[in-house]
C-alpha positions, 0 to 999 in steps of 0.5 A: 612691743606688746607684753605678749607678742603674738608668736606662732605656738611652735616654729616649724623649721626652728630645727633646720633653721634656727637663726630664720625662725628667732627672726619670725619669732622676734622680728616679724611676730614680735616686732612688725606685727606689734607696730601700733601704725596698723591695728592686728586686724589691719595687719592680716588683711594686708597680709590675707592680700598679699598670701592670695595674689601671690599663690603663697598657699602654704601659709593661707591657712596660718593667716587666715586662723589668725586674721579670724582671730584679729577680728576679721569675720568670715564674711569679710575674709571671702569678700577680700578673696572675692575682690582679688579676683579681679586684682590677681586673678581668678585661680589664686582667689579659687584656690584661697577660698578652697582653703578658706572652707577649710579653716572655717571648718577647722575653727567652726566659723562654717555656718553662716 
C-alpha cells in the first residue's frame, strides 16, 4: 500500500452505511487501486470501461475526474467511449460522452 492512498475526499453514504464506505476507503481506494500490477492510469481505464458498458452513470463522473487525474488525456477518455460504442453499445457511449462534456467543463479540459 501507498503512503497516501488515494481515497475519495468525503464518503457520500459514510452516514448510512458505515461499515461499506471503511471498505471503499480502505479495501477498494487503499488497497485495490494501490496494487502495483497496474499503474493508476491503467486502473481507470478498466474502470472508465466497465462504469460506460455497464450504464453506471452515477459514478462516471467520479472516475472520469480521476481517470484525468491518473494521467489519461481528454483525447483518450472520448476515444475509450468512442470505441465502446461498438462493444456496448451506442446509447451507453452517448450517455458517457454527455457526462464527459461535463467533467471537461468542470476541470477546464474542454478546449481542444
Amino acid at each position: 500500500m501507498a503512503d497516501e492512498p488515494a481515497v475519495p475526499r468525503k464518503n457520500p453514504f459514510a452516514d448510512i452505511a458505515p461499515a461499506l464506505a471503511g471498505y471503499t476507503d480502505g479495501v477498494l481506494f487503499g488497497d485495490v487501486w494501490n496494487r502495483t500490477e497496474l499503474s493508476p492510469r491503467d486502473r481507470s481505464l478498466v474502470t472508465v470501461a466497465c462504469l460506460v458498458s455497464l450504464y453506471r452513470t452515477n459514478e462516471m463522473p467520479f472516475h472520469f475526474k480521476r481517470a484525468l487525474d491518473n494521467g489519461l488525456t481528454r483525447d483518450e477518455l472520448i476515444e475509450a467511449i468512442t470505441h465502446l460504442a461498438f462493444y456496448a453499445g451506442w446509447p451507453v457511449a452517448s450517455t458517457a460522452l454527455g457526462i464527459a462534456r461535463q467533467v471537461f467543463e468542470e476541470t477546464g479540459e474542454s478546449g481542444r
